[in-house]
C-alpha positions in Angstrom: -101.6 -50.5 -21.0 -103.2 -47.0 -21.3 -102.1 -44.0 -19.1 -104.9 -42.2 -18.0 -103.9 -38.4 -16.4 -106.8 -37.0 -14.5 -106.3 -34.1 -12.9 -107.3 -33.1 -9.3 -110.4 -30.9 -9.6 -110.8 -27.8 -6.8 -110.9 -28.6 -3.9 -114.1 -28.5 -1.4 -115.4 -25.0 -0.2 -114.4 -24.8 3.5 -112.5 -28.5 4.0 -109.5 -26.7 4.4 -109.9 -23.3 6.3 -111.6 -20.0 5.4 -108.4 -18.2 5.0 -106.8 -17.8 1.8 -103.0 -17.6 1.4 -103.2 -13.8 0.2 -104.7 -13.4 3.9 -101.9 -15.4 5.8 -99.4 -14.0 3.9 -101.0 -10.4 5.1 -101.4 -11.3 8.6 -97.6 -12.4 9.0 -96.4 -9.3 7.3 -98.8 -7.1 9.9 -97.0 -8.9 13.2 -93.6 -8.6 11.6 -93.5 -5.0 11.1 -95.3 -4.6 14.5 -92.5 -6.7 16.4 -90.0 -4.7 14.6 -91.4 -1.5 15.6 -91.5 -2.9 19.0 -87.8 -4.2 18.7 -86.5 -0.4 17.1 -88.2 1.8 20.0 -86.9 -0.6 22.4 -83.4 -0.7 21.2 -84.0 3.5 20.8 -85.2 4.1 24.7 -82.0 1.6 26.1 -79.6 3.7 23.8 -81.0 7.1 24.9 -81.0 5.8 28.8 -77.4 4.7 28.3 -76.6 7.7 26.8 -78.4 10.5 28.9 -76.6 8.7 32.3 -73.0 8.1 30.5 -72.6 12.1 29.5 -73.7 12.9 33.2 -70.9 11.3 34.8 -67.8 10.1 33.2 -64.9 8.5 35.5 -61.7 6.5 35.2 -58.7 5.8 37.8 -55.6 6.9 35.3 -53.0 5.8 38.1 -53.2 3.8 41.1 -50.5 2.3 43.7 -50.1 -0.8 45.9 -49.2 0.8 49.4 -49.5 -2.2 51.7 -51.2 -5.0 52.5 -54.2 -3.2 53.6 -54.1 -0.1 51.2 -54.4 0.9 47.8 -53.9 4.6 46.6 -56.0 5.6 43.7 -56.5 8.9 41.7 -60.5 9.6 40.5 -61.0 11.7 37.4 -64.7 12.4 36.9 -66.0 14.7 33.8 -69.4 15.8 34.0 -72.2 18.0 33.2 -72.3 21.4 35.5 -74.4 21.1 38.2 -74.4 17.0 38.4 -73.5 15.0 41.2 -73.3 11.6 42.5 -71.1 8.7 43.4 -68.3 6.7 42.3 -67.5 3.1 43.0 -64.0 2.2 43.5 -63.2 -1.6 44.5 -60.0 -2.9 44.9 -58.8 -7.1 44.0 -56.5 -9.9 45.3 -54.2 -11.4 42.9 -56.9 -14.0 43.1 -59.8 -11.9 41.6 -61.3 -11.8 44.8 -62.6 -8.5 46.1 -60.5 -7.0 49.3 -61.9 -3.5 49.6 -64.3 -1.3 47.9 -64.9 2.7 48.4 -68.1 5.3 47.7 -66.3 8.1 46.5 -69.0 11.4 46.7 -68.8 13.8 43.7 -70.0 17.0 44.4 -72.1 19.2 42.1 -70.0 22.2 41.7 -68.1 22.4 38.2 -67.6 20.3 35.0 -64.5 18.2 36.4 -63.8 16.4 39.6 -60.1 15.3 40.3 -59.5 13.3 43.8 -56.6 11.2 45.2 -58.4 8.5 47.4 -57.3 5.4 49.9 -59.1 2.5 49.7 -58.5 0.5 52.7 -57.9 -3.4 51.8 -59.0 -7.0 53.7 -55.6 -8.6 52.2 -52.8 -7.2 49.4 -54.9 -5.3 46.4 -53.7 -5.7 42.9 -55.8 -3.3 41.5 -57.9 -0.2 41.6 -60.8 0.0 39.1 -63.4 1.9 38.7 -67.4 0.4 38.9 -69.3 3.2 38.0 -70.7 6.7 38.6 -74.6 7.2 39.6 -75.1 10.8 39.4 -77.9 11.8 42.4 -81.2 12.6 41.7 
């Protein structure tokens, strides 16, 4: 028995496609960097958003206290940029995790700091006080 080796010759003009794998190879590479652009500047405007309305208002409740059943005394400390004002959500929760009161605390525009001692008034016994956010006014 002889072995015969043949080789495949090309193979027919235009059986399989017109594109040649130099061309794929360029049209992936064009929609990856495009997506990535698209991925970078997105990424860049959330970051600047989330920047420009976190050094507007900045607030945390250092101390709170349990007063009754239906109370809970908080102290608001907001720092924020001259001339900015806005709102702070305080909410207060059951032992549970359940919410039992909530408060819209205004903060006016005058100065750079804002220092209040609130009462949040409570459906059952609050175990916490903590803050939700600040939305400064537009």
């Amino acid at each position: 028995m002889t072995a015969t080796s043949s080789t495949p010759g090309p193979a027919p003009q235009g059986r399989y496609g017109r594109r040649s794998d130099q061309q794929a190879d360029r049209t992936l590479k064009l929609v990856g960097v495009v997506l990535a652009v698209l991925v970078v500047g997105l990424v860049a405007w959330l970051g600047g958003s989330y920047i420009e309305t976190a050094s507007k208002l900045n607030g945390a409740v250092p101390t709170f206290s349990i007063v009754s059943d239906s109370q809970v005394q908080a102290e608001l400390s907001v720092l924020k940029d001259s001339g900015t004002g806005g709102t702070c959500t305080i909410r207060s929760q059951a032992a549970d995790g359940s919410v039992v009161g909530q408060l819209d605390v205004p903060v006016p525009k005058q100065g750079t700091s804002f220092v209040q001692n609130i009462t949040i008034r409570t459906t059952a016994r609050g175990t916490t006080a903590e803050l939700m956010g600040c939305t400064p006014s537009k």
